[in-house]
N, C-alpha and C positions, 0 to 999 in steps of 0.2 A: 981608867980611860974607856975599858969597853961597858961600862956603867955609863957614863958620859953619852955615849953614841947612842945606845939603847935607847935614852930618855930623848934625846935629838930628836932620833926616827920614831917616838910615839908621839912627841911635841907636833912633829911633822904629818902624821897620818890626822892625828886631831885634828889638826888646824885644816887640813885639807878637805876631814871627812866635815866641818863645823863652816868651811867655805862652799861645799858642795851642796850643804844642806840649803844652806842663804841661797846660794843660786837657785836650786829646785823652788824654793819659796817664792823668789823675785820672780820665776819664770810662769810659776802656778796662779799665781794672784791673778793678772789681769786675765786666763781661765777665772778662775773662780768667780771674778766680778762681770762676766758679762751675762747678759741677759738675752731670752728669746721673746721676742714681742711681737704682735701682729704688727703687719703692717699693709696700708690701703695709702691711695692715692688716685684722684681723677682731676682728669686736664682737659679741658678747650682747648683746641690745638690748630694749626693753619700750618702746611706742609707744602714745600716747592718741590719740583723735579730742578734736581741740580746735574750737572757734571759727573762722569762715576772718577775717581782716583783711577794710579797706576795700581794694575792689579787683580782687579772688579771682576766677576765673570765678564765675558764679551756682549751678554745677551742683559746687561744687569740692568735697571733703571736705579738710579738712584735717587736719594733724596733728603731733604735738610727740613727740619721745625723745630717749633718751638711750640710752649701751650703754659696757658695757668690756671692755677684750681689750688686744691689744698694736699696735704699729705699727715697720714697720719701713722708711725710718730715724726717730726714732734707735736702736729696740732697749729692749723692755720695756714697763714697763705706759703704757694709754692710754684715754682716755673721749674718745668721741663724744657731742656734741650736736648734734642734727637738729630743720628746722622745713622744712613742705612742705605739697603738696597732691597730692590724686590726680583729674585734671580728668575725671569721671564721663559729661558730655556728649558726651565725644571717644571714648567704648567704641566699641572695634572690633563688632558686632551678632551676629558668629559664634564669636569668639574673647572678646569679653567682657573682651580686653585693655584698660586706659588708660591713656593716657601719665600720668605722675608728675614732679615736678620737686622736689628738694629743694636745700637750704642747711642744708652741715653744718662744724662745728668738730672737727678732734681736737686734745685738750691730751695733751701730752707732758711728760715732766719736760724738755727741752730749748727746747720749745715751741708754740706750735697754728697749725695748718694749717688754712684755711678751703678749704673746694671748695663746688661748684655741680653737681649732678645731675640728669640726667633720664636718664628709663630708660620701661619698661613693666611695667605691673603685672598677672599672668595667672594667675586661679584656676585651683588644681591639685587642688578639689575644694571642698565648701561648707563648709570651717572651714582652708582654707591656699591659700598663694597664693606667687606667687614673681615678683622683679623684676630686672629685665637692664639694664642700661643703662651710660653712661658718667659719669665725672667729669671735674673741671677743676681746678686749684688755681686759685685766687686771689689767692695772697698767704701772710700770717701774721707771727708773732713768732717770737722767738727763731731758730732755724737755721733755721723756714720765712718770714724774712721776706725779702718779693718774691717768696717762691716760686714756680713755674710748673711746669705740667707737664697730664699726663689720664692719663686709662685706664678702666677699663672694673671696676664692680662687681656684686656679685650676693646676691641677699637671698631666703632660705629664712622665710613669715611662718608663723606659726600664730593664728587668730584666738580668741579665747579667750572663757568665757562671758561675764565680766564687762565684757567691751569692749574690753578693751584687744587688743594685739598683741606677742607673743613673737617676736621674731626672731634671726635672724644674717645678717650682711651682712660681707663679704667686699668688699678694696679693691686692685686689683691696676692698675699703670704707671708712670711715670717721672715725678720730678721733677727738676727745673734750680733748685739749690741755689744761692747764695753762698758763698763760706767768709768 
């Protein structure tokens, strides 16, 4: 009998140590299988000053766009959606610079990419301004799901009579793909 149990409890470690290893493997693969790839993207873009949320700084301007251009990966056409503020309280006194934070989408026909931006926002005269900063991916669907990655973009504005804002923004660093 205590033969019996013996072979039970090494049946047992086996089978545990032969299920641990399957997990390590299940868990390692889609490691294994994702890749680092550049990644670029530039948008035509048209920006509103919206409403701030509950929340906002008090001093915050906010704002809502959208823009399209291409993105590369995957290659071809792509629309960014953007939603942010530009914290006003935080102006630099000499530079007149403010830091900015957005949350933007790009859809791809393969699939969309969320990132997380702040940067600085630095008039380049009284009707344009220009913004430096980095991104983050977040995540996403399609080929960007999980995604990961940052880099660094850059936004050329023009402030326009009616309010709004004409830009091009510029996406340039790496992501860490799945396949």
């Amino acid at each position: 009998m205590a033969s019996s149990t013996r072979i039970s409890q090494r049946r047992d470690v086996l089978l545990g140590l032969a299920l641990g290893l399957l997990a390590s493997v299940a868990v390692a693969a889609p490691a294994l299988a994702a890749t680092t790839t550049p990644f670029q993207a530039s948008f035509v873009e048209q920006t509103s000053f919206v409403p701030c949320p509950p929340g906002a700084p008090p001093e915050a301007l906010c704002y809502s766009g959208q823009g399209d251009g291409e993105a590369i990966p995957p290659g071809g056409p792509a629309r960014e959606s953007f939603r942010g503020f530009i914290d006003v309280a935080a102006a630099d006194p000499d530079t007149h610079c403010t830091p900015n934070y957005t949350a933007a989408t790009i859809a791809t026909r393969s699939g969309r990419l969320n990132l997380v931006a702040q940067g600085r926002n630095c008039p380049t005269s009284q009707t344009s301004a220009v913004d430096n900063g980095t991104w983050t991916a977040v995540g996403g669907t399609g080929i960007f799901d999980g995604a990961r990655g940052s880099g660094t973009f850059s936004t050329d504005a023009t402030f326009n009579p009616d309010g709004t804002v004409s830009s091009k923004t510029t996406y340039d660093g790496t992501l860490r793909l799945s396949n």
